[in-house]
VOPAGU-2260 file (C-alpha; in pm, 1 decimal, decimal comma):
REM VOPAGU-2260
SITE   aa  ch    i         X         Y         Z
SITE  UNK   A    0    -824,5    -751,2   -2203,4
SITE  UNK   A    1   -1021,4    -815,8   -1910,1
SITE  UNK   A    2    -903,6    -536,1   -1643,7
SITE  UNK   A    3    -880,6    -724,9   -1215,8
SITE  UNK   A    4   -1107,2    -532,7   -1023,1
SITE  UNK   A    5    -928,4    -393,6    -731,8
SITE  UNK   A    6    -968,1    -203,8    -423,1
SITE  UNK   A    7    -647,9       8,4    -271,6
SITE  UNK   A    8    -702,6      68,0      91,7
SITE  UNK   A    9    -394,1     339,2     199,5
SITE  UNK   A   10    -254,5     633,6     350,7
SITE  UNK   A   11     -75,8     864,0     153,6
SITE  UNK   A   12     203,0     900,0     183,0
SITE  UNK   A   13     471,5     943,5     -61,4
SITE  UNK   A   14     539,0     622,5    -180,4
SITE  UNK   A   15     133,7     571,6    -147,5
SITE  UNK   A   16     131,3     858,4    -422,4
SITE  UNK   A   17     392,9     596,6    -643,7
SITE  UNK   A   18     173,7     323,8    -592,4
SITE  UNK   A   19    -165,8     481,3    -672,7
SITE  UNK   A   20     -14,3     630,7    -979,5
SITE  UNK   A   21     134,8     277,6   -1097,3
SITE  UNK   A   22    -253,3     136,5   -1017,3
SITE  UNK   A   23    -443,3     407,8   -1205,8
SITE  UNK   A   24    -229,3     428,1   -1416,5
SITE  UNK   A   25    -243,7      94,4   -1534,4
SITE  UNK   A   26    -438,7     -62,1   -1816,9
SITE  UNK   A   27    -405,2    -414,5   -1630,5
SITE  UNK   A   28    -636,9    -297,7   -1354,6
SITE  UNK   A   29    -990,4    -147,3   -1267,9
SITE  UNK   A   30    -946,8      50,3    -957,9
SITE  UNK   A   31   -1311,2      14,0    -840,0
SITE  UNK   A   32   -1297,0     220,3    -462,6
SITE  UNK   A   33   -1010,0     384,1    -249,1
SITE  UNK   A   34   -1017,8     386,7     118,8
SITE  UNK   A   35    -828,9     601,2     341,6
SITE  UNK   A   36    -693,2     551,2     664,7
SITE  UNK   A   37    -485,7     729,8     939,3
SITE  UNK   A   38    -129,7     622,8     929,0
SITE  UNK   A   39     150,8     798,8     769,7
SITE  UNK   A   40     -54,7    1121,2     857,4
SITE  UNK   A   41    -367,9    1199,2    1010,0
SITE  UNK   A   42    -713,5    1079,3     796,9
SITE  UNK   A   43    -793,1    1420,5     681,7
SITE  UNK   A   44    -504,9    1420,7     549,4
SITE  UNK   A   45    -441,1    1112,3     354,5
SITE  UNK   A   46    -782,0    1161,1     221,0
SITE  UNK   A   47    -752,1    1488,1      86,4
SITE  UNK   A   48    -410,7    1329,9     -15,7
SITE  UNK   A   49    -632,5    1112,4    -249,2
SITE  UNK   A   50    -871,6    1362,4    -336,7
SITE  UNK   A   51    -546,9    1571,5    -475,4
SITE  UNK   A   52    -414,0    1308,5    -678,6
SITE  UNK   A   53    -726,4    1200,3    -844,0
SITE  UNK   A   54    -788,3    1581,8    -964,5
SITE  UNK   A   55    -389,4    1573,2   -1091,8
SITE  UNK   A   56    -485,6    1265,7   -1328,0
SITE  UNK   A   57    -838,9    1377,1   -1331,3
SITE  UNK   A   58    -998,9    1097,6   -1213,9
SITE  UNK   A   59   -1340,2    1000,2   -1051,8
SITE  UNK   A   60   -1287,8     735,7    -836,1
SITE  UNK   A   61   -1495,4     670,9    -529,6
SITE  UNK   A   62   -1316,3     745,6    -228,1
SITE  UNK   A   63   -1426,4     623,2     124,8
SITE  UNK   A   64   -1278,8     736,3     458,6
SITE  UNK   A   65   -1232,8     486,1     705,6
SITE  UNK   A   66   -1057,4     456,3    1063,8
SITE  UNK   A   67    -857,4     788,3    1231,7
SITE  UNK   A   68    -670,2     557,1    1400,1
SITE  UNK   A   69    -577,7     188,1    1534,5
SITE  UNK   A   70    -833,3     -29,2    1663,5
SITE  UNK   A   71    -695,4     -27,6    2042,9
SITE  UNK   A   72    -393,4     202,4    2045,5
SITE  UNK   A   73    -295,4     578,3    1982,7
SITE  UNK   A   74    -227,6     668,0    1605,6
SITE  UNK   A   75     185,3     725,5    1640,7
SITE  UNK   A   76     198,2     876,8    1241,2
SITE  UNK   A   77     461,5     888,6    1065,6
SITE  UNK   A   78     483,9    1243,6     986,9
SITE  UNK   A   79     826,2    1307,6    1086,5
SITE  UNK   A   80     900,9    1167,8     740,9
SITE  UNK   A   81     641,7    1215,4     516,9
SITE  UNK   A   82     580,2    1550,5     600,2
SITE  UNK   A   83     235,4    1742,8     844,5
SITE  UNK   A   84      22,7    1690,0     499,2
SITE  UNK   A   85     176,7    1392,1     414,0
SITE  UNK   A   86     256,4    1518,2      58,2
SITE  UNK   A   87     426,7    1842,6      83,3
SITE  UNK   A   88     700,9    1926,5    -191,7
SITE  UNK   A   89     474,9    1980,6    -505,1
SITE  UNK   A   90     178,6    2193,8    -583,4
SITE  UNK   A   91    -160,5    2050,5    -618,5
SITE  UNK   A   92    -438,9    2246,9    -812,7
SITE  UNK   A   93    -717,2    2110,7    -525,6
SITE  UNK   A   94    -937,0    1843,1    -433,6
SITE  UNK   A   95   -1129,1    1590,4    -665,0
SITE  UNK   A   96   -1443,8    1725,3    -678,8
SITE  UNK   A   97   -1781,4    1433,1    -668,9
SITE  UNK   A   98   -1548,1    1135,2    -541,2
SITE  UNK   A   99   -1549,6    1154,5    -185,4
SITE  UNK   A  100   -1833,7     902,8     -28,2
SITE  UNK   A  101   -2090,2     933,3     214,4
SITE  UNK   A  102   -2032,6     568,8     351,7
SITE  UNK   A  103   -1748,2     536,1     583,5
SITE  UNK   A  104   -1480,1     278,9     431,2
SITE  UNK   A  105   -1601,2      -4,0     609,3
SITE  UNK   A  106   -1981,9      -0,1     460,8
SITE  UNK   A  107   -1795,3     132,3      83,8
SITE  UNK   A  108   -1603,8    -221,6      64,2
SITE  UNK   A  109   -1844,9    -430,6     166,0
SITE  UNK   A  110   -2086,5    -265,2    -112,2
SITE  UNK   A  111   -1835,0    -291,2    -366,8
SITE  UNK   A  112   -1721,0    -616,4    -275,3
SITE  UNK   A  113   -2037,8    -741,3    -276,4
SITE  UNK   A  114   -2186,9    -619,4    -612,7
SITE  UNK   A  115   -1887,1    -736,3    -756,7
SITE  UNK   A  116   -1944,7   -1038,9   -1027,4
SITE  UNK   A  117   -1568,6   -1082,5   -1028,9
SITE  UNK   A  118   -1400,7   -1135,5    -680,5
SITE  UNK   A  119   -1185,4    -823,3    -605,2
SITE  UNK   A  120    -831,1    -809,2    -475,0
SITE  UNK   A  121    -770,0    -558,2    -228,5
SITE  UNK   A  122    -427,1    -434,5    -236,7
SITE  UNK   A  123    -369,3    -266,5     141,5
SITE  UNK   A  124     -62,1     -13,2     147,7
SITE  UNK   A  125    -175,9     138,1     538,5
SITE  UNK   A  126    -271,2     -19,4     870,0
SITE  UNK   A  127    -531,6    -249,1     800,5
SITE  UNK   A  128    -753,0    -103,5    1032,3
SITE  UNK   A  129   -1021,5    -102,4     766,1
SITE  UNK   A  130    -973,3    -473,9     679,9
SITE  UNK   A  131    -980,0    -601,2     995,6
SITE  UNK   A  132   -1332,1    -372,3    1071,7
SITE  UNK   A  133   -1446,4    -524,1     727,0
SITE  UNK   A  134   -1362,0    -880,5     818,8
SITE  UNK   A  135   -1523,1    -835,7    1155,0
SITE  UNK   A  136   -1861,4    -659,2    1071,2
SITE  UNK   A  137   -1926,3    -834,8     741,3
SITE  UNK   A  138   -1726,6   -1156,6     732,9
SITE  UNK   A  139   -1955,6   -1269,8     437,7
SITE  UNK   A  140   -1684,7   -1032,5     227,8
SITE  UNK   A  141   -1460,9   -1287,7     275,5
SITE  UNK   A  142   -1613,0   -1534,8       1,2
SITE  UNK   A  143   -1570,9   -1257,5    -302,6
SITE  UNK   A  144   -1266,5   -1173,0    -238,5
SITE  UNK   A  145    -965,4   -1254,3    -484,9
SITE  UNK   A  146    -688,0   -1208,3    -248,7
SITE  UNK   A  147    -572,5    -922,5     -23,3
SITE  UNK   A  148    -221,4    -800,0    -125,0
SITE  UNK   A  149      -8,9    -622,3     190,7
SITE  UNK   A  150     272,0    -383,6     188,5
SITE  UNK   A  151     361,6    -419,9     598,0
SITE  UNK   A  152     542,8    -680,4     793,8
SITE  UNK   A  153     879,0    -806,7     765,0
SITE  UNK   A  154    1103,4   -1130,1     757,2
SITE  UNK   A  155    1433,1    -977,8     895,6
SITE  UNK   A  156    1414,3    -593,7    1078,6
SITE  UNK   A  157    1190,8    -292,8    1141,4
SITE  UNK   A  158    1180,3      65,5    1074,0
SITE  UNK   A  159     907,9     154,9    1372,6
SITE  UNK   A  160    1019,5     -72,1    1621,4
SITE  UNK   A  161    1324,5    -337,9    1637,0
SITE  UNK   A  162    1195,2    -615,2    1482,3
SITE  UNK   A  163     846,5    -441,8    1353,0
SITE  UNK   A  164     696,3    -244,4    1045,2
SITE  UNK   A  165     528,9      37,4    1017,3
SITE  UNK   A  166     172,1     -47,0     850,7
SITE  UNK   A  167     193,5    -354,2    1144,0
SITE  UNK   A  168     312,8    -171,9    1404,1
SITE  UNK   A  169      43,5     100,1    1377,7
SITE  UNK   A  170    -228,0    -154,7    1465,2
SITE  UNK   A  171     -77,2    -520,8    1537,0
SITE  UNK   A  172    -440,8    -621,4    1694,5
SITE  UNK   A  173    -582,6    -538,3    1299,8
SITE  UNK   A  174    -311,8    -724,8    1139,3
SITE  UNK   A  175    -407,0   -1009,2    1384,9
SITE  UNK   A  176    -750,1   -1023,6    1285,0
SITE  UNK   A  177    -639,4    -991,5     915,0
SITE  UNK   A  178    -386,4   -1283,5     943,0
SITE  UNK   A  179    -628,7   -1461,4    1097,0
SITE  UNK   A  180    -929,9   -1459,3     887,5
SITE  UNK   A  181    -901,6   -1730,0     608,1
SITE  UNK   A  182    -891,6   -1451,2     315,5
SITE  UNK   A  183    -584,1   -1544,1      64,0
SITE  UNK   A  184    -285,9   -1321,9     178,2
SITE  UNK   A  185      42,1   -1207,8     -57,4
SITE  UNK   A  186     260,5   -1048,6     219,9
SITE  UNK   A  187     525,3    -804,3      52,2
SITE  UNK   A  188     735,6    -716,7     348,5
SITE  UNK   A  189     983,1    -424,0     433,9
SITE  UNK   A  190    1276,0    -652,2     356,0
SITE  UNK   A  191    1143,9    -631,8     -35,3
SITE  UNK   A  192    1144,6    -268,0     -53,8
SITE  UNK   A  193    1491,4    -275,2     127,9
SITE  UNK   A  194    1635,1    -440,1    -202,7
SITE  UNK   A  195    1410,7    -219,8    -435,1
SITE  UNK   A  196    1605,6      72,9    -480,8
SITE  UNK   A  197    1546,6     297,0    -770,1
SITE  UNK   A  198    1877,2     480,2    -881,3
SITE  UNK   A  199    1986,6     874,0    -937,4
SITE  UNK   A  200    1980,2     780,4   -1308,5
SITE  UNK   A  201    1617,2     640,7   -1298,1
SITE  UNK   A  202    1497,6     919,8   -1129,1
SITE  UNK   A  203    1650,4    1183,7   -1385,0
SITE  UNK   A  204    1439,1     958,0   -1650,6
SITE  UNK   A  205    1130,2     925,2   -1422,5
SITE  UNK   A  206    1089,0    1307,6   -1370,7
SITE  UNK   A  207    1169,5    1379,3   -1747,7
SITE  UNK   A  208     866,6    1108,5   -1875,8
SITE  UNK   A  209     549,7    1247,5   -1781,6
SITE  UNK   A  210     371,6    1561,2   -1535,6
SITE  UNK   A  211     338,2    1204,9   -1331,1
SITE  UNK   A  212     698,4    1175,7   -1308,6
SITE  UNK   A  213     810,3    1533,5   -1197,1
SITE  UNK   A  214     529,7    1526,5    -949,7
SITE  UNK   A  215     687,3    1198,6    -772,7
SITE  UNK   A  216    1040,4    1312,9    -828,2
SITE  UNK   A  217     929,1    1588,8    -626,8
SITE  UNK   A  218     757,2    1469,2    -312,5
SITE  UNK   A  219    1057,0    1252,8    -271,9
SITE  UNK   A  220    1291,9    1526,4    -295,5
SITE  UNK   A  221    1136,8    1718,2     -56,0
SITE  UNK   A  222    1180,2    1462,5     217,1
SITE  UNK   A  223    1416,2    1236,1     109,3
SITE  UNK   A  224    1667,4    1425,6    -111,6
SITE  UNK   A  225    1940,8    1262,8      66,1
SITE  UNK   A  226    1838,3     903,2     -38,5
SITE  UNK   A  227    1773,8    1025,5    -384,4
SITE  UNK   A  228    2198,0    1060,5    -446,5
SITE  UNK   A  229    2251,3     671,3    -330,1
SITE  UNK   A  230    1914,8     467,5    -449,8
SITE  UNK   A  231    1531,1     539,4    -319,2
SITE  UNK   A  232    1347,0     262,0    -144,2
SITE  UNK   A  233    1056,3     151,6    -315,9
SITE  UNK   A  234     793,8      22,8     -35,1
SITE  UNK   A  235     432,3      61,6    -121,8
SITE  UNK   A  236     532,4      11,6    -501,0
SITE  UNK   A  237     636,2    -339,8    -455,9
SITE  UNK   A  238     291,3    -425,2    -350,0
SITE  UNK   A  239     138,0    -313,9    -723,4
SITE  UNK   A  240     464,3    -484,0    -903,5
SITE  UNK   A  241     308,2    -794,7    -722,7
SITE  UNK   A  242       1,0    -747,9    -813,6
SITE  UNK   A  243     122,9    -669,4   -1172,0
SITE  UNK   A  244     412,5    -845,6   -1249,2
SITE  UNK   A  245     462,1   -1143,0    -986,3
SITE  UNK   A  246     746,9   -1334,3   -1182,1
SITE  UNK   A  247     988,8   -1080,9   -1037,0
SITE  UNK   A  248     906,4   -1216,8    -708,4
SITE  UNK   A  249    1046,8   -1551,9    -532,0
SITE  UNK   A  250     777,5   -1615,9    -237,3
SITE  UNK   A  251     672,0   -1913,0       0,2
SITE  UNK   A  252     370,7   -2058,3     178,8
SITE  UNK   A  253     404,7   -2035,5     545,9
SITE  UNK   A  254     242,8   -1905,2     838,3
SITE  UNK   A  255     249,2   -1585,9     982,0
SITE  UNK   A  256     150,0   -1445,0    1297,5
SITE  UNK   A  257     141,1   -1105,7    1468,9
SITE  UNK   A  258     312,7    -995,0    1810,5
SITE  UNK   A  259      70,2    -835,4    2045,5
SITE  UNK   A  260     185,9    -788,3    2411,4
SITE  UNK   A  261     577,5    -828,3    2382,3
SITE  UNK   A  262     723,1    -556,1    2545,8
SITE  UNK   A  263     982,2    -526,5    2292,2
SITE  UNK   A  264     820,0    -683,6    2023,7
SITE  UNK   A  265     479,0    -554,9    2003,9
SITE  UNK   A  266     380,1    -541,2    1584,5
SITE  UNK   A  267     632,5    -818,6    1494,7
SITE  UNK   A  268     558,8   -1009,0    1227,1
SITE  UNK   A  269     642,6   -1387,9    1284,2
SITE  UNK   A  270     735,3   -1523,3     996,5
SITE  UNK   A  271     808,0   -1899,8    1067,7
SITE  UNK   A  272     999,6   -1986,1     742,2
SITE  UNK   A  273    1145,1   -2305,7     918,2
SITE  UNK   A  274     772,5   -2454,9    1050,5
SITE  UNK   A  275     861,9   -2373,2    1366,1
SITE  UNK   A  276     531,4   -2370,5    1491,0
SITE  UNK   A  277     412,1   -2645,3    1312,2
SITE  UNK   A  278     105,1   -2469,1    1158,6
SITE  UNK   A  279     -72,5   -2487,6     836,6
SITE  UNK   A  280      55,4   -2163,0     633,4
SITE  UNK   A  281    -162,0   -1860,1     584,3
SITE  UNK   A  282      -1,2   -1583,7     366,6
SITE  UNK   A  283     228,9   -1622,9      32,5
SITE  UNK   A  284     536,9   -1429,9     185,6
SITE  UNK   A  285     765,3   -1240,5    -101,6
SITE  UNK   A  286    1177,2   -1333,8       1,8
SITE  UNK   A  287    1308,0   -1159,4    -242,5
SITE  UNK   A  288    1262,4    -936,9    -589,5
SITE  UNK   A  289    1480,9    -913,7    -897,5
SITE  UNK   A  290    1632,1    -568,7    -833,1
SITE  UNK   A  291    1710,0    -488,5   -1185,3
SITE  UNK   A  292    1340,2    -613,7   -1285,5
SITE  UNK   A  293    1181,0    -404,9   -1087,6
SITE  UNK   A  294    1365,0     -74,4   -1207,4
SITE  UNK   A  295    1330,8     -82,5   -1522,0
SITE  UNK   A  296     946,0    -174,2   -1444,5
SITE  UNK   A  297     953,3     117,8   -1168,6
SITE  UNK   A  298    1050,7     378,5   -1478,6
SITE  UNK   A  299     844,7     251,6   -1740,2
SITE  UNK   A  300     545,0     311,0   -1548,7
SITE  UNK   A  301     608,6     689,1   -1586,7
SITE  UNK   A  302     679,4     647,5   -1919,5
SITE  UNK   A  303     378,7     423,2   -1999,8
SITE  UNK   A  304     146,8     751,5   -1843,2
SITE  UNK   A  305     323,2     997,2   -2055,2
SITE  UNK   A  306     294,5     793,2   -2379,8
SITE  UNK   A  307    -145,7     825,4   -2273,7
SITE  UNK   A  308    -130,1    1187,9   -2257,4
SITE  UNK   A  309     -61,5    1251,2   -1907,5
């Protein structure tokens, strides 16, 4: 089986740590280069955040740290729920020794990009700080790359501002550039990890498959324990079951712009489902998952790890 070369630009991050485990995990995909960025926690952080899960899996995979913060703005984290580190709740034996780069993120895709004889698709679970820096100082990127895959935005509600998401929120002027640039765009929004709860029951079998499983089960406990009794939302997880399993996905072509000076409104995503606007559409925009689907998926990722040894 020929593996799709990807890229995962992110900011763990507890659901990051889901996500990256689903990806590396997988036998479907060739994770070819991480890149960190400040979001959910400060960049030290979510990069030794990386660094700790690759030497849990025991992994060498290049990581590359990119922006501390938004292009224009303050960084306003997100550590209130994720935690100071970002991934407190479980013990970690260290860092990853011989992956962390030289090359600041923005210089590390464009190499790997580049070199690539297969275009890569760049699944971004963060701010897209680093994408929009990428698309900006090498805009030649754009012609090798598959498709970028986004966990951020929103049809319906927010969960940073009214109507805004976090990962657009953080830095609206990036997510401009991004939405602007030309480069193929699968937008899996906030309103898709709404729906994609995982259960009590799935997490009992999740934490019983695999040392993968109990280490998940327990960064969510430790900052979400409540959720845990009534269902989990799934956010940065959705964008990998896109990316691996699309058919549980209903999506549409339509255009998509970001809100930059609304007082109110600042990081909205417009999504103009009705053609509003009466221009040509630039993302595919996911409307809605098959809930069951994607638990039983959700679990047997866990289980798929722990049947490999881990």
């Amino acid at each position: 089986m020929t593996k799709t070369p990807i890229i995962i630009d992110t900011d763990p991050g507890i659901d990051d740590a889901a996500a990256l485990a689903i990806a590396i995990g997988s036998d479907k995909v060739d994770v070819r280069l991480i890149t960190t960025v400040g979001g959910n926690v400060s960049l030290e952080n979510v990069s030794n955040n990386v660094l700790k899960l690759l030497k849990f899996w025991d992994k060498k995979i290049p990581v590359a740290k990119g922006a501390k913060g938004p292009l224009v703005r303050s960084l306003s984290d997100a550590s209130a729920i994720h935690g100071a580190s970002g991934m407190d709740g479980f013990e970690f034996d260290g860092l990853a020794d011989g992956c962390l780069l030289t090359e600041v993120a923005v210089e590390a895709l464009y190499k790997e990009i580049t070199r690539s004889n297969t275009p890569v698709t760049i699944v971004a679970i963060g701010p897209l700080t680093n994408i929009a820096l990428l698309l900006k100082v090498h805009p030649d990127s754009k012609s090798n790359i598959e498709r970028l895959i986004i966990m951020g935005g929103t049809i319906t509600r927010g969960n940073k501002g009214v109507l805004s998401e976090f990962n657009m929120a953080t830095d609206p002027e990036a997510a401009k550039i991004v939405f602007s640039s030309g480069v193929p765009i699968v937008m899996v929004g906030l309103d898709i990890g709404w729906k994609a709860l995982v259960l009590p029951e799935d997490i009992e079998k999740i934490k019983a498959a695999s040392k993968t499983g109990k280490m998940i089960t327990a960064l969510f406990s430790h900052y979400r324990g409540g959720s845990i009794k009534t269902g989990l939302k799934m956010y940065d997880p959705t964008a990998m079951a896109y990316l691996l399993v699309p058919e549980m996905f209903q999506t549409t072509e339509t255009f998509v712009d970001i809100e930059l000076s609304g007082a109110l409104t600042a990081g909205c995503t417009l999504v103009d489902l009705k053609g509003y606007l009466g221009k040509p559409a630039n993302a595919t925009v996911c409307t809605d998952i098959d809930v069951q689907a994607f638990r039983t998926w959700f679990v047997d990722q866990f289980y798929c790890r722990g049947n490999r040894g881990d």
